[in-house]
C-alpha positions, 0 to 999 in steps of 0.5 A: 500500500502507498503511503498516501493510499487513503483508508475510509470507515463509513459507518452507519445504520442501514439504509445509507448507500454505503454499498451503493458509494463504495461502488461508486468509489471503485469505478473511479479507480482503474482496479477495484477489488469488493468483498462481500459476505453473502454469495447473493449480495455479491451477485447482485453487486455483480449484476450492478456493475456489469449493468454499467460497465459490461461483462467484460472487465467485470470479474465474480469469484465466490467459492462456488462461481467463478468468472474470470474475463480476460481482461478484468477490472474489477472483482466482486467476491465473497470476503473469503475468496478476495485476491489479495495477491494482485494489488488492486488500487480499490480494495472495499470490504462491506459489513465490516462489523462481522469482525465479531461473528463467532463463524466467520469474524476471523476472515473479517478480522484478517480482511480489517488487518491486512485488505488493503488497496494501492490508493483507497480502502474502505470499510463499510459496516455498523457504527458500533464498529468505530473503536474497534476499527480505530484502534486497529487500523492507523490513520483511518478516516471515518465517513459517518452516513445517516438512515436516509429514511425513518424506521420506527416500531408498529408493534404486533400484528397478525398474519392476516393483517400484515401489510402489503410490501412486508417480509416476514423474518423466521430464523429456521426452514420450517419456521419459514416455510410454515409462515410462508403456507399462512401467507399464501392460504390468506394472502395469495403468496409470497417469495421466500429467500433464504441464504442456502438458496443458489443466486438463480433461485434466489433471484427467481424468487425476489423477481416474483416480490419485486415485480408485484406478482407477490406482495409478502417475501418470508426470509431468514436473517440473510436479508439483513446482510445488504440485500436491497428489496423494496420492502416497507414493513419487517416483521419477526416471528422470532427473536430468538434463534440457533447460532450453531451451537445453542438457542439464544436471544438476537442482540439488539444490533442484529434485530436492527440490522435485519428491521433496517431493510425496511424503508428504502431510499426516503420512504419511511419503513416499520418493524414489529413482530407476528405470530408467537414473538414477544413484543420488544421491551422499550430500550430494545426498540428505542435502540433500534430506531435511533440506531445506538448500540453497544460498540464491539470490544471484541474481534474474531482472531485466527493466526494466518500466518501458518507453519506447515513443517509438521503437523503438530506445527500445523495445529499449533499455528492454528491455536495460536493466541494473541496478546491484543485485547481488541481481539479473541482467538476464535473457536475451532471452525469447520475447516480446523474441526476437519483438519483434527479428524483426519490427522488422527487417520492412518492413511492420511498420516502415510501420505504427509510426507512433506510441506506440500503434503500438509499443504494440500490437505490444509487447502482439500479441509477449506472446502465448506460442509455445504450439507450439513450432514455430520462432521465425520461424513463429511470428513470422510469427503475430505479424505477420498478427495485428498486421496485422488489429489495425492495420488493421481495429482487429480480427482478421478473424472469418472467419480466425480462424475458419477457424484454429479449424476446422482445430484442431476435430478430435477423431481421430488419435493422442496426439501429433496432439491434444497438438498441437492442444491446443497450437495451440487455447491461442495462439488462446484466448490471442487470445480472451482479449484485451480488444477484440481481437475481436468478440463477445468472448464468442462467441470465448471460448466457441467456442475453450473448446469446442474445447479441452474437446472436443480435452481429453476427447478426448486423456485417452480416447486416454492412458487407452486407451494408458496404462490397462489398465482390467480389470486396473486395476479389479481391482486396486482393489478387491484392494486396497479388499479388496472382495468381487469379483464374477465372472459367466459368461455362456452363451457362457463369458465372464467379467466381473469388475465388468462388465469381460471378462477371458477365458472359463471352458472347464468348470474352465480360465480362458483369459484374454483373448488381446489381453494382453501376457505382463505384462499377462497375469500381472497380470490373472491375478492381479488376476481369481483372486480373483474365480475362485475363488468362481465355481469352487465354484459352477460345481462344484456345478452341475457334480456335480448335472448329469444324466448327459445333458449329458456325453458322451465324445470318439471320442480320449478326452476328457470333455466338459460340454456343449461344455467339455472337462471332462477325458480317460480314463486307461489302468487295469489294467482295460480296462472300469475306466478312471480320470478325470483332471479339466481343472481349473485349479490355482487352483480348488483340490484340493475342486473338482478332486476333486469334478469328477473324482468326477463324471466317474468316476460318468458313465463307470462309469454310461455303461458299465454301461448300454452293455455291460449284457449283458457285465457280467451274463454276467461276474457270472453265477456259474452258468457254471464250467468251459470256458463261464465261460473264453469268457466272460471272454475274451469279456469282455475283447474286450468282446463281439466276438471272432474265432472263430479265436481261440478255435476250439479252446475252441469245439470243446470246448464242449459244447451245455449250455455254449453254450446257457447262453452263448447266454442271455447274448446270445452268438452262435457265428458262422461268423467272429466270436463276439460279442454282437448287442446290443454291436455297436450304435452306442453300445457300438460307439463306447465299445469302441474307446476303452476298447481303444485306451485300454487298448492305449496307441494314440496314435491311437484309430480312429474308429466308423464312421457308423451304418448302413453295412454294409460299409466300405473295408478298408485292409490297412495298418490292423490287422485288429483295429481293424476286429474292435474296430468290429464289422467283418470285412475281407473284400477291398476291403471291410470288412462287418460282423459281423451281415452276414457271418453272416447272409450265412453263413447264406445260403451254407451253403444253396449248392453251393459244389463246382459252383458257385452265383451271386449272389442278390438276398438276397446283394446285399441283405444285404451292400448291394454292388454284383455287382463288389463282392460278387464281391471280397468272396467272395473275401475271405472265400476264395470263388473267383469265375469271371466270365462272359457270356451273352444277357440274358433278355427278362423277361415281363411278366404281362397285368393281370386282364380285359385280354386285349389286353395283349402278353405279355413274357417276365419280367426275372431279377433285381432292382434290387438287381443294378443295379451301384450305381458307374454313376451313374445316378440312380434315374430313370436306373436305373429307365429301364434297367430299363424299357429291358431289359423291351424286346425286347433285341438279339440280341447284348446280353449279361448279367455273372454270376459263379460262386462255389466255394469255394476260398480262397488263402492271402494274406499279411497281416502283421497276421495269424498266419502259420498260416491259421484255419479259415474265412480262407484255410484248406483245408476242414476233412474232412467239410465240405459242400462243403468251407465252413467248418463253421458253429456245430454246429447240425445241417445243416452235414456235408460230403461231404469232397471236396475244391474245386477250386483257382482256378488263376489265379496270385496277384497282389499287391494294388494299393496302396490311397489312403486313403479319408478317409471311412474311420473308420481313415483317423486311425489309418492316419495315424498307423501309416504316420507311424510307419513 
């Protein structure tokens, strides 16, 4: 060092730009040399200077990095990996008060006595430092900097209400990565840094804290060591920690070193605590925020000046002690600790046979314990290594690459890559060694890719486990006060800035499942925003839609194509139902009354259109007096009512009323009166749910398929859910109304007093097989007598000009009696067909059955007690037949005598198993749960 070469202390809290002058200084000179004491401070001091004067006089030497351009300028380094041999004109040593840091104080102490550079040094560090650096270094200057911003206690706060630009300090890697799982379930995410992260990784994931993608960085202590993160708050989960050797309280100068990263530049920063961290006592706090501490009265000492004639010599030197009261011989540290365990072994001793010897395996013990394992694994290391440098003068390439290969790979967990992290860092170590290995630089290069490969790949896995990247999107650009931009696409999902988030069911956002309850809320609230506009667009679509992408559910409901938009609400009014909308409340009363408009115009219009003839009949101000009271009554059953329920107001009509009635479609049947058109599928369908509706059901009857014309009856079920269908229960079997009447019309032609049989128009209309035609009949109060006798051979007519052909008598019957429950399948039936018109056997006999009207009085305890006329009552005086009279057309007189009374004995009907093909079997269900 020249005799005018300037040596500088600038000392001062955090915050001060000392690393940013120090810089500054060295670039004003021709060489410069900086240490530093994080790996990653150093590459971002790296970054920095190459940003301003290029890559290529810019050199990085760490223990595991090292770039070296031919014609480099300046070195930014580790403080122990500084080349002090080649006399740089700027020598700069940052964090100087690590002097007293019981691991590494001794290479800081050693820097602080003997670092000098050819025209200026400087020492940057805490202002503690002063005496020390006074008293041991001569002719030093001191450049005293203030805190450009000001840092002051918040006190403690929970997780949950942690500012936004706060990190959050814990002091292990569970502690870390468990605060770090609280912050993304409420908070979206956050970054998390760590010292024993590779520069790669921690980059990645500082880029991800500085950018915005995540408001909340979770660290350990090494953001205290000059990291420059835009951070407004520091909170401790702890204010205790392991040194390595014992648990122990963090002095105040060390809490202030890591609560000084918060405030950057001149924006005021805060610190506090979280989770189970005591709050600070008064004097700790009031140290820290006027930055006054104790001054170091000790330095870390190691003897550098070591003797390697032996040895004996060897460990002596490192055990050297020093008379200077400003410094302390340091402790044992890993390098000595591996030293002491080696020379102990025989193999080891056999090979120091020279200085050089002890030399090289002073230098092989230097090689950190970067996995942490155990002393003896590690010094086991130690010793192969030192084994292939003695021998072969150069480790083996293929062990050195079989270690590598079982390193280089990407898959398993956050806790599988750290470790492999930790072990690829002993080898880039070995890599980095001058004459070490061969092909230096081949060795360099592979171990480098495996770290980068290991380094992504451990920031993908923190960022999938730690990042909640939707939520923490939106909140970004919540915060940016951007304009977010939501899209739905056909199958409903939402994306807001290209991330899902859930899917929009017509007006209600179900939110994507895979959320926890806080990740739920905070997404929900993140994506609102971008909703609401997506919701006034959706409900303009929504109003011009044709009424043909909406339809009503048999339950109830309202639907928008495949969405339920919204359910029918019981009026005064059967055929008035009211709307309630499925609208979200975050959408907003505009759109929730606009959907709910929308859906009033469909039903009014869908039930205009249904029941037109019945709305027309009800607005027709010609009919007065009896005939406009059946047709409000006809009205309110919605165009299907039992006769008997109106028989008298029937009875009273005359033929002007019932003729001005029969031009609204009214149809006066021998059961049922109703309108033909309203008995349709569609009107049909409507009818049960604006009267179950209307009736408060909990369980609406289904319609049932079109089509059919009977159904199965289940006495459980009421007799007027079927009537509310178009039905008319009738034994075993419902059959609908149309049928019934025409069927009616069918018997009013038979001698029900002596008795008549089955024709092939009857089996048609009703679609029964003879059995269940006979159980129907007697459901509508017919008595059927079963009976046997030998078929008729049918007689088969000869064709035209064939007199050849044999002639056989004709078959009686049709097809339409072939009982439809044998299962045969239509070649099988027509095989018995084509076997009957064979001459029969003597004994074969035919079924018939003989019906006579004769009704029994059957108990039904969702019908009257009183019987009406034409269900189970005795023939009215004057009856052909003693049937129930028809609708007053001419044709219907009896011959008053009475039917004979089917003399058999009533039996109780066998409980039925619900059909579930049955439309009312929901319905059953449910009247049976309430029983």
């Amino acid at each position: 060092m020249r005799a005018n070469a300037r040596v500088v202390a600038v000392l001062g809290p955090t915050n001060t730009g000392k690393t940013h002058y120090a810089i500054e200084r060295m670039l004003g000179h021709r060489t410069g040399v900086i240490g530093l004491p994080l790996r990653l401070l150093a590459r971002e001091v790296y970054d920095r200077i190459v940003a301003l004067r290029g890559p290529d006089c810019v050199a990085l030497v760490t223990g595991e990095e090292r770039i070296v351009p031919d014609r480099t300028q300046y070195w930014v380094c580790t403080v122990e990996a500084m080349p002090l041999e080649i006399g740089a004109d700027f020598v700069a040593i940052d964090e100087i008060q690590l002097c007293a840091d019981p691991d590494r104080g001794h290479v800081f102490t050693e820097r602080l006595l003997h670092a000098r550079g050819l025209h200026e040094t400087l020492f940057m560090g805490s202002d503690t430092m002063r005496s020390a650096i006074a008293a041991m270094v001569p002719g030093v200057q001191f450049n005293r900097r203030e805190r450009m911003s000001k840092l002051s206690y918040t006190g403690s706060k929970k997780l949950s209400r942690m500012p936004a630009r706060s990190a959050i300090v814990g002091f292990s890697v569970e502690n870390v990565y468990a605060i770090a799982e609280l912050i993304r379930r409420q908070k979206g995410g956050c970054a998390v840094v760590m010292g024993a992260l590779s520069p790669r990784t921690r980059n990645a994931q500082v880029e991800l804290y500085q950018n915005g993608d995540v408001d909340y960085l979770v660290a350990t202590d090494a953001i205290g060591m000059g990291l420059n993160l835009d951070i407004k708050h520091v909170a401790f989960s702890a204010t205790r920690k392991f040194d390595g050797r014992r648990m122990r309280m963090l002095n105040p100068d060390e809490l202030a070193q890591i609560a000084g990263r918060a405030g950057r530049y001149q924006n005021d920063g805060s610190f506090g605590v979280t989770g189970e961290a005591r709050p600070l006592e008064d004097e700790v706090i009031e140290a820290i925020e006027t930055h006054k501490f104790l001054p170091v009265r000790k330095l870390q000492w190691r003897n550098a000046k070591l003797e390697f004639g032996s040895p004996k010599r060897l460990l002596e030197s490192l055990e050297h002690h020093t008379n200077n009261d400003w410094l302390t011989r340091a402790r044992d540290a890993d390098d000595v600790v591996a030293l002491k365990s080696l020379l102990v072994l025989p193999e080891v001793q056999d090979r120091l046979r020279d200085p050089r010897d002890l030399r090289l395996l002073w230098d092989v013990c230097r090689i950190p314990d970067f996995r942490g394992i155990s002393p003896t694994e590690h010094a086991g290391l130690l010793g192969r290594v030192f084994e292939f440098l003695h021998g072969a003068g150069r480790i083996d390439p293929d062990w050195l690459a079989r270690n590598i290969k079982r390193i280089d790979r990407t898959e398993g967990d956050i806790d599988a890559l750290s470790k492999r992290l930790a072990y690829i860092r002993t080898w880039t170590y070995i890599a980095q060694r001058k004459a070490w290995v061969d092909d230096e630089k081949h060795w360099r290069e592979a171990t480098r890719a495996v770290e980068d490969r290991l380094s992504d790949a451990l920031h993908t896995r923190l960022t999938q486990r730690f990042v909640d990247r939707r939520t923490s999107v939106l909140l970004r650009r919540l915060k940016q006060k951007e304009s977010l931009v939501a899209d739905v696409n056909d199958k409903g999902e939402v994306t807001v800035e290209g991330e899902l988030i859930g899917r929009l069911e017509g007006f209600r956002f179900r939110q994507d499942k895979t959320a926890s309850p806080d990740e739920a809320k905070t997404l929900r609230q993140a994506s609102i925003a971008a909703l609401v506009p997506l919701f006034h667009l959706r409900a303009d679509t929504f109003y011009n839609a044709p009424d043909t992408e909406f339809e009503f559910t048999e339950q109830g409901g309202l639907m928008w194509g495949t969405s339920a938009v919204g359910k029918l609400v019981r009026s005064e009014d059967a055929m008035r139902p009211q709307v309630e909308a499925f609208v979200d409340d975050e959408a907003g009363h505009d759109v929730a009354e606009k959907v709910r408009r929308r859906l009033q115009h469909f039903i009014d219009r869908k039930i205009a259109a249904l029941f037109e003839p019945l709305l027309n009949m009800s607005r027709d101000e010609t009919l007065s007096g009896l005939a406009r009271g059946v047709a409000f009554q006809l009205v309110e059953a919605m165009g299907v009512i039992p006769r008997a329920q109106i028989a008298n107001d029937i009875k009273a009509l005359d033929q002007d009323a019932r003729g001005m009635l029969r031009k609204h479609g009214v149809r006066f049947g021998q059961f049922t009166i109703f309108m033909p058109l309203l008995l349709k599928p569609a009107p049909t369908r409507l009818r049960l749910v604006l009267r179950s509706l209307h009736e408060g059901l909990d369980e609406f009857p289904e319609s049932p398929p079109p089509g059919l014309v009977t159904i199965p009856h289940i006495t459980e079920v009421p007799s007027a859910h079927y009537t509310m269908a178009g039905y008319h229960p009738a034994g075993a079997r419902a059959i609908r109304i149309d049928m019934l009447e025409r069927l009616a019309d069918l018997l009013r032609a038979c001698d029900s007093r002596v008795g008549f049989e089955a024709t092939p128009d009857m089996l048609s209309i009703t679609g029964t097989t003879l059995e269940q035609f006979a159980d129907l009949m007697q459901g509508l109060g017919y008595a059927a007598e079963k009976g046997e006798r030998e078929k008729v051979k049918p007689v088969v007519e000869s064709p035209a000009g064939d007199p050849e052909a044999p002639e056989t008598p004709a078959t009686e019957g049709t097809p339409a009696e072939i009982p439809a429950d044998t299962g045969d399948t239509p070649a099988e039936a027509s095989a018995d067909v084509s076997e009957a018109a064979q001459p029969a056997e003597a004994d074969a006999l035919e079924v018939f059955y003989t019906f006579t009207w004769a009704p029994r009085p059957r108990r039904d305890t969702n019908r009257p007690a009183r019987k009406p006329e034409g269900e189970g009552r005795g023939p009215r005086k004057g009856a052909k037949g003693g049937k129930p009279k028809g609708d007053g057309r001419k044709g219907a007189k009896g011959d008053g005598r009475k039917p004979e009374r089917d003399k058999r004995p009533a039996q109780a009907p066998k409980p039925q198993r619900i059909d579930p093909d049955n439309p009312f079997a929901a319905a059953l269900a449910g009247f049976k749960a309430k029983d």
